[in-house]
C-alpha positions in Angstrom: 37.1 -46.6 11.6 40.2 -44.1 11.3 40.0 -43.2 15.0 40.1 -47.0 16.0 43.0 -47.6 13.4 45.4 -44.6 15.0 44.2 -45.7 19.0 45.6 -49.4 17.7 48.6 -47.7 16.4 49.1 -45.3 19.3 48.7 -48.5 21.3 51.4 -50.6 20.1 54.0 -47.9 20.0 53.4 -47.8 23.6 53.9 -51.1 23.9 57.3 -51.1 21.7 59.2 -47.7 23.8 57.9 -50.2 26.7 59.6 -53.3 25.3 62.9 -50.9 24.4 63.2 -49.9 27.7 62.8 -53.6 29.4 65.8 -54.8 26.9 68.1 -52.3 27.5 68.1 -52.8 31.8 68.0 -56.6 30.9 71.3 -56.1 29.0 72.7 -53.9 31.0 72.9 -56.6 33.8 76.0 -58.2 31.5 78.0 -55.0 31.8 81.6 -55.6 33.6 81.4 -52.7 35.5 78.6 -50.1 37.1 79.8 -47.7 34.2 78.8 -49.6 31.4 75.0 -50.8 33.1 74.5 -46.7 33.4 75.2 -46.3 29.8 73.1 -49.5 28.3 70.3 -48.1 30.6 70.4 -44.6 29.2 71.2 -45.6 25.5 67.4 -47.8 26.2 65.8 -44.8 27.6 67.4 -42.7 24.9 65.2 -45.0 22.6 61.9 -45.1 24.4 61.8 -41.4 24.6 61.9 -41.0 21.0 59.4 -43.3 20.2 56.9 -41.7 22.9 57.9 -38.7 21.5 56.8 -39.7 18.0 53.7 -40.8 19.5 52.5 -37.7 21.0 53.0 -36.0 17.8 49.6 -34.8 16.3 51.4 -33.7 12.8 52.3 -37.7 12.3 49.2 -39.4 12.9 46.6 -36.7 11.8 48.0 -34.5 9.1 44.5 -32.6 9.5 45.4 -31.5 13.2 48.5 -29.9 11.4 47.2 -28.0 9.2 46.8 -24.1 9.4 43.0 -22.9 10.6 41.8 -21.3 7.8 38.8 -18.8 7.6 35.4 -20.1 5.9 35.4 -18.4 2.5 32.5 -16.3 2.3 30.6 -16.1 -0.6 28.8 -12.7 -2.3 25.0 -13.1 -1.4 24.2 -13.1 -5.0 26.3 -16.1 -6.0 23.7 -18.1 -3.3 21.7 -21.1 -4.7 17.9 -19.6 -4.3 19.4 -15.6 -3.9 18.0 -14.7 -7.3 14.5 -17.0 -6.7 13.9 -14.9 -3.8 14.1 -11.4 -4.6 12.5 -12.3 -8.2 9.4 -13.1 -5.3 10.0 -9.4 -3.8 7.4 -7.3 -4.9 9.7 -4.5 -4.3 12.5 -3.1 -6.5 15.3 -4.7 -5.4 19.1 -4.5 -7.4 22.4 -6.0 -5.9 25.6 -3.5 -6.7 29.3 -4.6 -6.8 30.5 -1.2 -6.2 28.4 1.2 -8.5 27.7 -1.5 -11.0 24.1 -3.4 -11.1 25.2 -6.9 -10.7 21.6 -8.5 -10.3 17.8 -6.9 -10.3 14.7 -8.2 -9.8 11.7 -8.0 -11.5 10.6 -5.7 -10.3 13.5 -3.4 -10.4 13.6 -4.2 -14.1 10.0 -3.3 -14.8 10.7 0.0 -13.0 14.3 1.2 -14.3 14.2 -0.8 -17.5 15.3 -4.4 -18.7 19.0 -3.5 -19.3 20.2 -1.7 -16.3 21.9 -5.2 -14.7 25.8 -3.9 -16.0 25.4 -0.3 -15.6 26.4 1.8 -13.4 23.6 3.2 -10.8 24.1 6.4 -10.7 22.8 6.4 -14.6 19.9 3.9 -13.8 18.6 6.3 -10.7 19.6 9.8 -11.9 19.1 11.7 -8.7 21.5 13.8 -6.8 20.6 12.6 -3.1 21.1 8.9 -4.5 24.5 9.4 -6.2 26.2 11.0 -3.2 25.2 7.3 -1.3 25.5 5.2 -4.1 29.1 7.0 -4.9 32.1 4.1 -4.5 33.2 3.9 -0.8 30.4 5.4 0.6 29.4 4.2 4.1 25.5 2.8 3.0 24.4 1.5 5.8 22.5 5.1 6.8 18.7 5.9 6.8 16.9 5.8 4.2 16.3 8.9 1.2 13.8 10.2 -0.4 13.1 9.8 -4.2 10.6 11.6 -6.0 9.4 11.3 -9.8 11.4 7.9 -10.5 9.2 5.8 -12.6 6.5 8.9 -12.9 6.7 12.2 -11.9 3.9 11.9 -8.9 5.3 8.6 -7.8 7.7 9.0 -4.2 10.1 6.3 -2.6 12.2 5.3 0.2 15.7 4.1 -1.0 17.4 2.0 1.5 21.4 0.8 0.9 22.9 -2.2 3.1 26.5 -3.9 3.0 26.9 -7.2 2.5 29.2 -9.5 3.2 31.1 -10.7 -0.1 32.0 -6.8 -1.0 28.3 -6.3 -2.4 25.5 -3.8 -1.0 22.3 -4.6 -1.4 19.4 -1.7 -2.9 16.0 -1.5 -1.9 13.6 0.8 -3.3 9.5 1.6 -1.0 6.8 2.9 -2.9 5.8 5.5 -0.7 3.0 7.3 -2.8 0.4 6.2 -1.4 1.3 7.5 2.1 2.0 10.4 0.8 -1.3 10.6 -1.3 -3.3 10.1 1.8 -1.1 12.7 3.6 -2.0 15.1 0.7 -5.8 14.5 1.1 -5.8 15.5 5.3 -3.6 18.3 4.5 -6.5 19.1 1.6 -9.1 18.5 3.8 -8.2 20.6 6.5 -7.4 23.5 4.1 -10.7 23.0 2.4 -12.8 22.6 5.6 -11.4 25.7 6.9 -11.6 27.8 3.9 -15.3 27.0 3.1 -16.1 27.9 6.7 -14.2 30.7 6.7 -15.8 32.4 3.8 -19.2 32.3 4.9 -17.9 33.6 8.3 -16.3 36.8 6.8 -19.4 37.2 5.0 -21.7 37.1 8.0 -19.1 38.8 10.2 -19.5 42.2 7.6 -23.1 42.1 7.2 -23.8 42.1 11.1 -21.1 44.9 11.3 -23.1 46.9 8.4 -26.1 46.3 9.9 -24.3 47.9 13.5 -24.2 51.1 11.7 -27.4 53.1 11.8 -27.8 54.5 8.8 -27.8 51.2 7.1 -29.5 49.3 9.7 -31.9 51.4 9.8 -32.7 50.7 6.2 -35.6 48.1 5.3 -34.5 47.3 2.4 -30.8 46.7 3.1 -31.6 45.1 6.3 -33.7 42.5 4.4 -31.0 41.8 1.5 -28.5 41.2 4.3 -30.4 39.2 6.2 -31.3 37.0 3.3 -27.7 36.6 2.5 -26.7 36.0 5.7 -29.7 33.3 6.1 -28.3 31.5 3.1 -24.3 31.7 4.2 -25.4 30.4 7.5 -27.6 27.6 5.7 -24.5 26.8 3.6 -22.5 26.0 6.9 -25.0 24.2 8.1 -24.8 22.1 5.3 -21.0 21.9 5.1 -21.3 20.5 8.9 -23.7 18.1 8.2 -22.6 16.8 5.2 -18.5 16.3 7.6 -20.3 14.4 10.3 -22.5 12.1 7.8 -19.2 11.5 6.2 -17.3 11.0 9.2 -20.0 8.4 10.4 -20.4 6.7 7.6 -16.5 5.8 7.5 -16.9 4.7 11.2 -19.0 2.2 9.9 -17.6 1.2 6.1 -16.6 -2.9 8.1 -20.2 -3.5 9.1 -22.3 -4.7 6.1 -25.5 -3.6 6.7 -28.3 -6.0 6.7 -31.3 -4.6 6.7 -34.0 -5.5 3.9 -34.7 -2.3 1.0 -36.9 -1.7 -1.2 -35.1 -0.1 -3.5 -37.8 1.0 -6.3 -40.1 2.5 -3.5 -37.4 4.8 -2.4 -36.2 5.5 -5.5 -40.3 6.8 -6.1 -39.9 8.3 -2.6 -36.5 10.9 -3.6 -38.2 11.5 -6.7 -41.6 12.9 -4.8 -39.4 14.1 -2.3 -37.3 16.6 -4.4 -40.4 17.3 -7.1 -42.4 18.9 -3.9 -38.7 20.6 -3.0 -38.1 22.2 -6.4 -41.2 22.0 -8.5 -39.5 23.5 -11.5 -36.4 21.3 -11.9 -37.9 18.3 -10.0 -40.8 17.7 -12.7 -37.8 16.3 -15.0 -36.9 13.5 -12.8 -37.9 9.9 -14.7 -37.8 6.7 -12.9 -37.4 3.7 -15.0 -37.7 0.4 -12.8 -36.6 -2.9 -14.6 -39.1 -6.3 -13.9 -37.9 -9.2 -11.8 -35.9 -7.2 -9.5 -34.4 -9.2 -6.5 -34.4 -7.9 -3.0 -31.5 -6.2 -1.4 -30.2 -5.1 2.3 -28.8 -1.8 2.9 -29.1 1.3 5.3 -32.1 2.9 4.2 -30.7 6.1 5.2 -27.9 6.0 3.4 -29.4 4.7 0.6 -31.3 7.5 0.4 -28.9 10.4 0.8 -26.9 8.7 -1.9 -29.7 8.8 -4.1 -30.6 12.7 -3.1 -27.0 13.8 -3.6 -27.0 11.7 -7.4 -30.2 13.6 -8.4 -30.1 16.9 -6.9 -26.4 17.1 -8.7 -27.9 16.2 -12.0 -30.4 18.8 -11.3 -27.6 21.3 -10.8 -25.9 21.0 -13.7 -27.8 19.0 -15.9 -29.9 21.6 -18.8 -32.6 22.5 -17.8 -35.8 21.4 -19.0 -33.8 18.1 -19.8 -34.8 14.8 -18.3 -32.7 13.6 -14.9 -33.2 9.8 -15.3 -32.9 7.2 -12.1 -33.0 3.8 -13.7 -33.0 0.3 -12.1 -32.3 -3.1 -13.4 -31.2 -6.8 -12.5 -28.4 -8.7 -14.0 -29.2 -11.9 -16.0 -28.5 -13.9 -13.2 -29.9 -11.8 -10.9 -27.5 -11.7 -8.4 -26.9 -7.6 -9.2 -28.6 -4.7 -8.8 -27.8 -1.8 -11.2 -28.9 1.7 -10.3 -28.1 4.6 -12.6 -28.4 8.3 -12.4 -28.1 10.1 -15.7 -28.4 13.9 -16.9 -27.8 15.7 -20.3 -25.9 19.0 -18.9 -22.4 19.9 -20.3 -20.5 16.7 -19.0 -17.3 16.2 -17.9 -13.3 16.5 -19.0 -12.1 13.3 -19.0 -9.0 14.3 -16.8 -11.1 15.3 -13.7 -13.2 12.0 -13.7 -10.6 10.1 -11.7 -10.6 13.0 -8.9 -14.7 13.6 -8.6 -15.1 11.5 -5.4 -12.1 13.6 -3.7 -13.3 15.6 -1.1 -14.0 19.2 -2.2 -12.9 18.6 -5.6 -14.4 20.6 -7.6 -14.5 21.1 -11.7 -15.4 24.4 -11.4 -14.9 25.9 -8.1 -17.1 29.5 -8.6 -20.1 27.9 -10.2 -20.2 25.0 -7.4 -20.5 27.3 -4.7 -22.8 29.7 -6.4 -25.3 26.7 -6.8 -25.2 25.8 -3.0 -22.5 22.4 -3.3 -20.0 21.4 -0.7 -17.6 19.6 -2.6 -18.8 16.5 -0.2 -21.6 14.9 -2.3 -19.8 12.1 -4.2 -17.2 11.9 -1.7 -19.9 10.6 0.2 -21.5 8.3 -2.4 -18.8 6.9 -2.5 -18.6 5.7 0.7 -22.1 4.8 1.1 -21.2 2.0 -2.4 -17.5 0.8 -0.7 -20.2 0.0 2.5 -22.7 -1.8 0.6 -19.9 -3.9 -1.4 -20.9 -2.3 -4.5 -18.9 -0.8 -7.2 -19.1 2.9 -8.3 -18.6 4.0 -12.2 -18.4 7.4 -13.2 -18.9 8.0 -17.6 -19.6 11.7 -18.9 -18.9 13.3 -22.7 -18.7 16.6 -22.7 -21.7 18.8 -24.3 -23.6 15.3 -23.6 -24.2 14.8 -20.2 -23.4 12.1 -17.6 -23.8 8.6 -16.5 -22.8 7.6 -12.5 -23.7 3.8 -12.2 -23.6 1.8 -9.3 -23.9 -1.8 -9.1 -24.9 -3.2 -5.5 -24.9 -6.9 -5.0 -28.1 -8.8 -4.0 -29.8 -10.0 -1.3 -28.3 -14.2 -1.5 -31.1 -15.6 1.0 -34.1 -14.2 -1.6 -32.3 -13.9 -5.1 -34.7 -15.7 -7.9 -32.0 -16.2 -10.1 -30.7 -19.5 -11.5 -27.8 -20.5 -9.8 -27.0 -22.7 -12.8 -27.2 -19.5 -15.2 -24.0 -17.8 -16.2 -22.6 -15.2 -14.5 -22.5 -11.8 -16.7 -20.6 -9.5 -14.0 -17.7 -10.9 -11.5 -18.8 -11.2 -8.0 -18.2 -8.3 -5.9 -15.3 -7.7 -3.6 -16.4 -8.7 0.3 
């Protein structure tokens, strides 16, 4: 509507310089002389010009034209409608500075460096040296990222990013890198604990073949057949160490395919037990199988199934007391859609700080007595992921002077479960 209004009005001024113009050479035709025509004709033009003129003029007829181009004003990002919405939804620590002052912080920023830091300043929030000299005022943040160790708790390792923004603002960012580093901690472990329980046996072989070079001692029955004997049992203890890294290693190949194959749990439970009485007659004669009634079927890896079971019982063997029972006990859930299989011993128990470290590889609680007894530090490493295969769930109790309980609870065989659907559920379902 206004650009039809000012083309009308551009229009008729046209027009008007147009009808100036014709007027003044009509007039001049009633000059007396050639002089005055000239001058009537020029006053006209005179006239017409001016009102072109004004025509043309884009600071008359659209004041907006006229105005000075200013620059968009440009907001801080955390004065932005949904700014604080969206990095409350973050699940990363995230805090927005105006210079060394916390002007906004998420959740979870608050959860980690407390409620109140939004107002102070940062270098009091995160006291650490590498982050002060980026977070000092007029720093250049836009660099790589640092590393922060022991904020929130002294294992706990981050990656702190800093970014301008426009609006005079920079924007925080905080990574939890432990876990990265955790699992970077267990292959440096692993390789440090792989070599050094080969390497002992080695050195201990290595000597007794050099002793037996000599021939004075090799010469000797008797020492001959106490090295030997050693040597037999270091080289058995390799052996072991080797086969218990490749079960391990295949067993992880294979953690994504669910095995399907249909056990029957209480026979092979009956089958360890006459497996390891006829292997160690002495220790073996305490092992008690208690099967529960109305047991549903299952599928597993046999196999597996098998050496977790050997490696429960023949470590509640070791360092259960002897001459006290070793207990394998099986039952059902009410609904029946969960298998419970325990393995319990009354031997000296366990510190309640190493519990959350016994499926480590190699950990041990004490080093010198599990190597005297023949362990690699692999067994419930391995349990482990035999039950994270199956979908089960491994729990680890022990009291100390009382003994210990390792329950695992394996979910059920679906197409052959008995149980009432309709019944309620007395565990939660098991992670797929």
């Amino acid at each position: 509507m206004g650009q039809a209004s000012g083309t009308g009005l551009n229009g008729g001024r046209f027009l008007l310089a147009t009808a100036v113009l014709g007027a003044g050479v009509a007039i001049s035709q009633f000059g007396t002389n050639g002089m005055e025509q000239a001058m009537i004709c020029f006053a006209a033009g005179i006239v017409a010009i001016v009102i072109m003129a004004d025509l043309s003029s884009p600071a008359k007829h659209n004041p907006q034209a006229a105005a000075p181009i200013r620059e968009p004003e440009v907001k801080p990002i955390s004065q932005h409608r949904d700014f604080t919405s969206f990095i409350d939804g973050l699940a990363d620590p995230v805090l927005v500075l105006t210079g060394t002052n916390v002007r906004r912080a998420n959740s979870a920023a608050r959860k980690l460096l407390g409620e109140y830091c939004v107002g102070e300043d940062i270098r009091l929030v995160i006291r650490h040296p590498a982050a002060a000299d980026l977070l000092a005022e007029g720093t250049l943040a836009n660099e790589g990222p640092i590393q922060l160790v022991g904020i929130g708790s002294r294992d706990q390792r981050w990656e702190m990013l800093v970014r301008d923004m426009p609006g005079g603002e920079r924007i925080l960012h905080l990574w939890d890198r432990s876990g990265v580093y955790a699992v970077e901690r267990m292959r440096t472990d692993f390789v440090a604990n792989a070599s050094h329980e080969l390497r002992t046996p080695l050195a201990s072989i290595k000597g007794f073949i050099e002793t037996l070079e000599d021939k004075e001692a090799g010469d000797d029955p008797e020492i001959r057949a106490r090295f030997l004997n050693v040597m037999f049992r270091e080289a058995n203890r390799m052996q072991k160490l080797i086969d218990d890294l490749i079960s391990l290693s295949r067993i992880e190949a294979e953690k994504f395919r669910v095995p399907d194959t249909p056990v029957d749990l209480p026979d092979l439970m009956r089958e360890v037990q006459s497996v390891l009485r006829q292997s160690q007659p002495e220790r073996g004669a305490d092992i008690v199988v208690d099967i529960g009634p109305d047991l549903p079927p299952m599928r597993g890896d046999r196999a597996q199934l098998s050496q977790l079971l050997h490696n429960l019982v023949s470590n509640s063997m070791k360092y259960g007391q002897a001459g006290t029972p070793v207990t394998m006990r099986l039952r059902a859930s009410r609904n029946g859609a969960l298998l419970r299989l325990s393995v319990s011993d009354c031997g000296e128990g366990i510190a309640p700080e190493h519990l959350p470290r016994l499926t480590e590889r190699f950990y041990r609680v004490d080093s010198s007595r599990s190597r005297a007894i023949g362990g690699t530090g692999l067994g419930l490493s391995i349990v482990k992921h035999i039950v994270e295969r199956h979908r089960g769930r491994l729990e680890i109790d022990s009291e100390v002077q009382k003994g210990t309980t390792i329950t695992i609870t394996l979910p059920a065989d679906p197409r052959g479960a008995q149980g009432d659907a309709s019944a309620p559920a007395d565990e939660p379902a098991l992670p797929a």
